[in-house]
C-alpha positions in Angstrom: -7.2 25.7 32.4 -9.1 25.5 29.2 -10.3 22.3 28.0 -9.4 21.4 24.2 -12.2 20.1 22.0 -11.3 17.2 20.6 -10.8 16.6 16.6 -13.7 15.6 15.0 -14.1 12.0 14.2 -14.1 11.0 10.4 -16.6 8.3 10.8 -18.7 10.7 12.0 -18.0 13.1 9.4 -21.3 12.8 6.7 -19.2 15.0 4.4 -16.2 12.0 3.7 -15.8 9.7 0.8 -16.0 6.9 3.6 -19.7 7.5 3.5 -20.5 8.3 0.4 -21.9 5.9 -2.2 -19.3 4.5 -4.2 -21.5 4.6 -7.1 -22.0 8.4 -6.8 -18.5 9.3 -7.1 -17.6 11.4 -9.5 -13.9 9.5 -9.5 -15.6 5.9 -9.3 -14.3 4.9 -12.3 -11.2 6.0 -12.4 -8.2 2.9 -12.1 -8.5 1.7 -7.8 -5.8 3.8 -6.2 -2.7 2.2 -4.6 -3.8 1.6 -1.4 -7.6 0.4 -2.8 -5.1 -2.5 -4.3 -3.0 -3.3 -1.8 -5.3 -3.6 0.5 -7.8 -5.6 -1.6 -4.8 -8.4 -2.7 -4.8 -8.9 1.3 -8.1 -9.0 2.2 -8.3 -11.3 -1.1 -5.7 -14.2 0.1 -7.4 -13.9 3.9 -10.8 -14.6 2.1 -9.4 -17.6 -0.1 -10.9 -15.4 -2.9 -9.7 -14.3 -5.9 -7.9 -10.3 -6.4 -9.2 -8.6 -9.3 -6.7 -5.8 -10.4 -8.9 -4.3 -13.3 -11.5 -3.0 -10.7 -12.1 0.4 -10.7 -12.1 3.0 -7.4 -15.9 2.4 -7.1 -15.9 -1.4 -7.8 -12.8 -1.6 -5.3 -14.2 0.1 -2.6 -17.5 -2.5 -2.6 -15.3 -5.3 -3.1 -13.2 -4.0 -0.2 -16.6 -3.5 1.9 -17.3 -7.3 1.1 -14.0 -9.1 2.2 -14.0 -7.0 5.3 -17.3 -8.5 6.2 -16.0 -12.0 4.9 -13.0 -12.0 7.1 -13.9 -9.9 10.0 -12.0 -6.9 8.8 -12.3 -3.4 9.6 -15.7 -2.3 9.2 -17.6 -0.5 12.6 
């Protein structure tokens, strides 16, 4: 019986966007994605703060960072 190695974990992975400073992305300032936007409306009415939908994917992803610490969200 062979023992599978498991898949690598992406927080762990120094290669990933999730890592990478937002300001250094060559996409940064591009219009937030989908998700970056959903996301951020929610963490914005659990935070009593305001959602700002002209943020771009860099901005997004800081303000994202922010809230999460605000409210308790996600983060490690």
């Amino acid at each position: 019986m062979t023992q599978e190695t498991p898949p690598p974990d992406p927080k762990q992975d120094h290669g990933s966007n999730a890592e990478k400073d937002p300001d250094t992305w060559t996409t940064g300032g591009e219009e937030m994605t989908g998700a970056q936007a959903s996301y951020l409306k929610t963490l914005s009415e659990e935070a009593g703060e305001p959602f700002d939908e002209s943020l771009n994917k860099s901005d997004a992803s800081k303000r994202i960072d922010e809230l999460q610490a605000k409210t308790g969200r996600g983060g490690s």
